[in-house]
Residue, then its C-alpha position, 0 to 999 in steps of 0.5 A: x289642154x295645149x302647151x303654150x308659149x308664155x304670154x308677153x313679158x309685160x303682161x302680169x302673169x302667177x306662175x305656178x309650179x306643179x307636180x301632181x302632189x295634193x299641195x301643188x294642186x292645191x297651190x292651183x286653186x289658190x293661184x287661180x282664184x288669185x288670177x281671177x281677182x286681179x285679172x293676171x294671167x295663169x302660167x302653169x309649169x310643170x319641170x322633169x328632171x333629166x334624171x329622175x321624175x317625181x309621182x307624187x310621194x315615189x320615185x321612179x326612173x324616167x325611162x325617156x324624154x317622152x315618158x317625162x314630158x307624157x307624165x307632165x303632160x297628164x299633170x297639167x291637164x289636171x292643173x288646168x281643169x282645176x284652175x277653169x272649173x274655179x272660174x278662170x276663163x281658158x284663154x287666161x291660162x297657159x301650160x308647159x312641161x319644161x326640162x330642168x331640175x323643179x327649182x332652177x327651173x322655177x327660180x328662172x321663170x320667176x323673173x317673167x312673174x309678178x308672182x310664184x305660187x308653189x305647194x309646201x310638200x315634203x317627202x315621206x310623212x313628216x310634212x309637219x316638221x319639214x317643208x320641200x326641198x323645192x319650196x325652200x329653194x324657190x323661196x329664198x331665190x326667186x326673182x319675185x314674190x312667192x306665197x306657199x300653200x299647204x293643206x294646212x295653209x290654205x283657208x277657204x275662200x268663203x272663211x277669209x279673215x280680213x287680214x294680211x300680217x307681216x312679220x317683222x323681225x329685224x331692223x330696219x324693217x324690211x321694206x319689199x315685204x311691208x310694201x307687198x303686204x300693204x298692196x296686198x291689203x289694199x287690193x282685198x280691202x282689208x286690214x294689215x297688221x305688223x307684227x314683231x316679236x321679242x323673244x321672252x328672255x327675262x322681263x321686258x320692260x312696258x317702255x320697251x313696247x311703247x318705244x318699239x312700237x313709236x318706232x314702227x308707227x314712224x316707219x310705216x307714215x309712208x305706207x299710211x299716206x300711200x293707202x289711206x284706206x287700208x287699217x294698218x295695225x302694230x302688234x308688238x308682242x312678247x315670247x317665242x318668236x316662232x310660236x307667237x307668228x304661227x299663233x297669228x296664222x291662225x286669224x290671217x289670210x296671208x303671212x308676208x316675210x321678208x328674207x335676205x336674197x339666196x338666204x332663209x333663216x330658221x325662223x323662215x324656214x319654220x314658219x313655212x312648214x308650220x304656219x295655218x296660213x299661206x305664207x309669202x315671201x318677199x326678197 
């Protein structure tokens, strides 16, 4: 395996962050079989801290520069035989070691991606309840989508559900995400659903749904008429807002939310250390 220069600006690339953890390879194989789909070009970056490296769950002192760029070397030989053992031709797949802190790094390499591809990994062994510093950092920041995996996040591919959602939580809806998630659809010729939830304090009348929904359905004409062939569902349920959208990871492909810029809610932050699916994040 060869480090390379990235390819040209306006070809589509996936950047994938890697550190040796099983959530970053993981993360990979999702992104090299999202490569082999729509053609795009893998770019595979491994980052040192100036200060300190991280080998899997430990960490330990860099003793030099060549120790850091050995270790991420070794990394990205693994990365890149699993992204080609999956099918993705050699040529298509390019690989780095670059110097900085993991999510500044990554944040800066994202605004030459169409898309950044991260694994969910947290230190020590509460993964369940806390999702890694860099994926929460990369999520909120970077400069375009971002989907991450986890073991409990990635399905396989021959159980695909047949659908993308994307939740909604607040009005106006936000548009980079249902726009992305409809592309998204369309591409996997599947359907998209758009789920809101309203939390269940007290009792909701049905004409609140109705009109919840009227709504909804008027804002997403646009989207109807731009894929015509893609179902596009409305799902406005009631009860805990955060148990409701991982219920809907459990039947869907990719989770899609929408996020302030430099901004992630506790809603967001939940759903990316507990949802089943991969969950994207658009700014």
């Amino acid at each position: 395996m060869s480090t390379t220069e990235p390819g040209e600006p306006n070809r589509r690339r996936i950047l994938v962050g890697v550190d040796g953890s099983d959530d970053s390879l993981r993360a990979v194989r999702y992104a090299a079989r999202e490569a082999s789909a729509d053609g795009s070009d893998l770019w595979l970056v491994y980052a040192t801290d100036p200060v300190v490296v991280m080998n899997g769950y430990v960490w330990a002192l860099a003793a030099s520069n060549d120790d850091e760029r050995r270790l991420g070397l070794d990394v990205l030989d693994r990365a890149t035989a699993l992204a080609t053992a999956d099918g993705l031709p050699s040529d298509r797949v390019s690989a780095e070691v670059v110097n900085g802190s993991p999510g500044e790094v990554l944040i800066r390499l994202s605004e030459q991606a169409s898309l950044l591809v991260v694994g969910r990994r947290a230190i020590g062994g509460l993964e369940r309840m806390f999702i890694g510093s860099t994926s929460l950092h990369v999520a909120g920041r970077a400069g375009c989508p971002v989907i991450v995996v986890s073991h409990s996040g990635q399905h396989d591919s021959t159980a695909d559900h047949g659908l993308i959602a994307v939740a909604i939580g607040a009005w106006p809806p936000h548009t980079s995400a249902l726009q992305w998630a409809a592309g998204e659809a369309a591409r996997r010729r599947c359907r998209m659903q758009v789920v809101h939830v309203v939390p269940a304090e007290g009792v909701v009348p049905p004409s609140a749904f109705a009109a919840t929904t009227a709504v909804l359905e008027a804002h997403l004409a646009p989207l109807r008429q731009q894929y015509p062939d893609t179902p596009i569902e409305v799902s406005v349920r009631t009860g805990v807002p955060i148990d409701e959208l991982v219920t809907v990871s459990r039947a869907a492909d990719l989770l899609v939310l929408g996020v302030h810029p430099a901004r992630l809610s506790g809603l967001a932050r939940g759903l990316l250390a507990h949802a089943h699916s991969p969950v994207g994040v658009a700014r």
